[in-house]
C-alpha positions as CSV (number, residue, x, y, z in Angstrom):
1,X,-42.8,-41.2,27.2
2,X,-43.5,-39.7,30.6
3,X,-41.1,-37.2,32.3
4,X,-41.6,-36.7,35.8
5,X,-40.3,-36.0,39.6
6,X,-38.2,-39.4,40.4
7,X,-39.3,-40.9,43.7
8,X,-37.4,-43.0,46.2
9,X,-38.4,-46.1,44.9
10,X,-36.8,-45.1,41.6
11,X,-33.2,-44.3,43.9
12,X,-32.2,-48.1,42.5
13,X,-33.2,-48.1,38.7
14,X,-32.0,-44.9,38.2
15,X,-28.8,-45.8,39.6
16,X,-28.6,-49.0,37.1
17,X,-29.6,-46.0,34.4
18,X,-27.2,-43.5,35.6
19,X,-23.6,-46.5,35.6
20,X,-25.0,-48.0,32.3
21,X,-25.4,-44.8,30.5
22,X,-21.6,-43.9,31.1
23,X,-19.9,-46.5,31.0
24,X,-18.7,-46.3,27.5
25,X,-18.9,-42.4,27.7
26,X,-15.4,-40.6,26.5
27,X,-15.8,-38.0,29.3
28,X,-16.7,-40.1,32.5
29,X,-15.2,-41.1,36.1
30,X,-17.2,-43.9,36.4
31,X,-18.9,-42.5,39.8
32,X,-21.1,-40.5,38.3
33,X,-24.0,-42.7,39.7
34,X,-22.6,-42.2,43.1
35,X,-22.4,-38.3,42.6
36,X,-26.6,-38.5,42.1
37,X,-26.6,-40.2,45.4
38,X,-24.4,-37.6,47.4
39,X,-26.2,-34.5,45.5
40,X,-29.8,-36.2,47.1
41,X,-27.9,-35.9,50.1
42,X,-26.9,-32.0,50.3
43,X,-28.4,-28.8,50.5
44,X,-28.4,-28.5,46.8
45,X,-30.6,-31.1,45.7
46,X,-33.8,-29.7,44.8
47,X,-36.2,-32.6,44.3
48,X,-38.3,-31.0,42.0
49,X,-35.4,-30.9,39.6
50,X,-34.3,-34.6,39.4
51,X,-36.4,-36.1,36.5
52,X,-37.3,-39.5,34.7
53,X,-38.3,-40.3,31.7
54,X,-40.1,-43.4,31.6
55,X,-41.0,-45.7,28.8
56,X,-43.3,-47.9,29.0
57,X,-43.1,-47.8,32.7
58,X,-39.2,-48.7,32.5
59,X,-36.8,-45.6,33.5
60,X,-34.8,-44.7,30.4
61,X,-32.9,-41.5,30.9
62,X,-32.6,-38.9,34.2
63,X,-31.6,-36.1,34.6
64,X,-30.3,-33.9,37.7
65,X,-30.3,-29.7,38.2
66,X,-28.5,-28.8,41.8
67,X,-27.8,-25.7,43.2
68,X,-24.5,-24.1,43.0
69,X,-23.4,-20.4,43.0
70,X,-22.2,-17.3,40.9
71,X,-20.8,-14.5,43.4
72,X,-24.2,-14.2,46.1
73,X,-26.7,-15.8,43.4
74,X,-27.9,-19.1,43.3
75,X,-27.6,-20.5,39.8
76,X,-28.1,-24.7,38.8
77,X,-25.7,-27.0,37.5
78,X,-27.3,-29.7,34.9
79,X,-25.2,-33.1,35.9
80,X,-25.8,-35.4,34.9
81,X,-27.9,-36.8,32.0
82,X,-28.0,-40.1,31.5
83,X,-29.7,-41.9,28.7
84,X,-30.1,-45.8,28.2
85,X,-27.9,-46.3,25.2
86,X,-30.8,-48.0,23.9
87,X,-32.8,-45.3,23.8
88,X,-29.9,-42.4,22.8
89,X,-31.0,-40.2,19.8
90,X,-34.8,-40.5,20.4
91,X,-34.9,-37.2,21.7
92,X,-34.7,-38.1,25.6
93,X,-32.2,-36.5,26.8
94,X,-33.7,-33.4,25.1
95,X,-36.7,-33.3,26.5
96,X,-35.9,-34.0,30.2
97,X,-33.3,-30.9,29.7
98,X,-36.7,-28.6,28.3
99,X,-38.8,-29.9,30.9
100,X,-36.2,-29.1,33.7
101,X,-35.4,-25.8,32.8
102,X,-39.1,-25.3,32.5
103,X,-39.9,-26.4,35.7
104,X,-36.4,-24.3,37.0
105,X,-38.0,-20.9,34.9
106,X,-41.0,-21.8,37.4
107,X,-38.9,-22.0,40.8
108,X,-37.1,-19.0,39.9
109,X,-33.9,-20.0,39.1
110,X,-32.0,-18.0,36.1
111,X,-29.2,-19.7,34.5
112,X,-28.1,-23.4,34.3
113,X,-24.8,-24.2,33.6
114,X,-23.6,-27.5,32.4
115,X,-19.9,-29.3,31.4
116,X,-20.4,-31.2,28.6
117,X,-20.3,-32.1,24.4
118,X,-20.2,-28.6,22.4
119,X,-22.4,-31.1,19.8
120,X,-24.7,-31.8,22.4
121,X,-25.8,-28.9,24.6
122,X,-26.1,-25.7,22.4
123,X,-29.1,-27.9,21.0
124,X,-30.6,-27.1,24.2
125,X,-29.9,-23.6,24.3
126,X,-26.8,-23.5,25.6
127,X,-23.7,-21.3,25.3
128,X,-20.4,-20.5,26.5
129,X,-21.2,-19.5,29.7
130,X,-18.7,-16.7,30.0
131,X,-21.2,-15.2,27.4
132,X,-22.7,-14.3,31.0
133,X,-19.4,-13.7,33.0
134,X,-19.6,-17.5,34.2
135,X,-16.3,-18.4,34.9
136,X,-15.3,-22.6,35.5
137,X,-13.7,-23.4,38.6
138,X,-11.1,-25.2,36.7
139,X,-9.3,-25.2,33.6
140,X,-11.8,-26.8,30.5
141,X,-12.0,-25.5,27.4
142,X,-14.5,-22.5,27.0
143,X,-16.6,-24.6,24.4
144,X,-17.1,-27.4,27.3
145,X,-17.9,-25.1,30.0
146,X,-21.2,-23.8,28.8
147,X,-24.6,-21.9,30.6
148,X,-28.4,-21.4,29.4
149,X,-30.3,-18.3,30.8
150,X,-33.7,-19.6,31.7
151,X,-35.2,-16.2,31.5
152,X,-34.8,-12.7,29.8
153,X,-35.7,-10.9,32.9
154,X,-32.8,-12.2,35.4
155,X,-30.1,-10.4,37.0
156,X,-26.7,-10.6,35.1
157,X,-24.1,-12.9,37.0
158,X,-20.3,-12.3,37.2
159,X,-17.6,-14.9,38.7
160,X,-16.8,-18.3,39.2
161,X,-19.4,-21.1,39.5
162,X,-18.8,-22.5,42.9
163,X,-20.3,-26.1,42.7
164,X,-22.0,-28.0,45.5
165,X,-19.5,-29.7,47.9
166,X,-20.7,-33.3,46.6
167,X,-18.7,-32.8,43.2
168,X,-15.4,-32.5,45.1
169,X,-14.1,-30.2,43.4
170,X,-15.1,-26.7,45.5
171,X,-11.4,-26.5,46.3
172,X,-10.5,-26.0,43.4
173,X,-13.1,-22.9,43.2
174,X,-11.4,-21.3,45.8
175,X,-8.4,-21.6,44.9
176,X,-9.5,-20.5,40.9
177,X,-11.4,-16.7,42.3
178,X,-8.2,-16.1,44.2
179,X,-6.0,-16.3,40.8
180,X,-8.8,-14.3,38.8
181,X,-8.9,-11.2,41.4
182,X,-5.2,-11.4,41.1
């Protein structure tokens, strides 16, 4: 297997990766493919941090870290992964999460947070993420919402995440920090 930086001639494939890995997910929208296309599209993609894994030169799982914010500090969301189901529990999705934050440690970033399976994510390190006053935008249960500090030697965060404007949902951010400062 070969994890690296996609490229644009991956744009299609990964797409095809991205819609086939969730459609039989319990937690999807369906336009999750779309969202990848919108992040490469704003201010918070960060090309360095959208990743492949490639199998026998076929892409078999992705993976995409974006910018979004805690109070004044830049922090990265992890959304999504996607897996091949053909290739689920073969330690993909695993690696392209290690790799990623190893490559984010190196950019400077400090925390990732990510929405997803309680099962899934604490294997990679990852927490409730009001362990480090990250608060969700919305209302998800605290096990779901969840962060990783890439580093012992970043500054501690406090407040809501504000996501990038692609997720649609940075309403909802707004309107969340005015009820919490109530």
């Amino acid at each position: 297997m070969i994890i690296r930086k996609e490229e644009a001639r991956d744009y299609d494939e990964i797409y095809k990766v991205i819609k086939t890995a969730f459609e039989r997910a319990e937690h999807a929208d369906g336009n999750e493919q779309n969202l990848v296309n919108a992040l490469r599209e704003s201010d918070a993609y960060i090309s360095e941090l959208s990743l492949v894994a490639e199998i026998s030169g076929k892409i078999a799982g992705h993976i995409l870290f974006t910018k979004a914010t805690v109070g004044e500090q830049t922090v990265l969301t992890l959304a999504p992964l996607s897996v091949l189901p053909e290739y689920q529990r073969q330690g993909i999705g695993t690696s392209l999460i290690k790799e990623g934050h190893h490559i984010a440690k190196s950019l400077g970033y400090g925390y990732s947070v990510v929405l997803g399976s309680e099962k899934y994510y604490p294997r990679a390190g990852y927490v409730p993420a009001d362990t480090f006053g990250i608060i969700p935008p919305f209302d998800v249960p605290r096990e779901n919402f969840m962060a990783c500090r890439l580093s012992e030697n970043v500054p501690a965060v406090k407040g809501v995440l504000r996501y990038a404007e692609a997720f649609g949902i940075s309403k909802f951010a707004v309107k969340r920090q005015v009820n919490i400062k109530k």
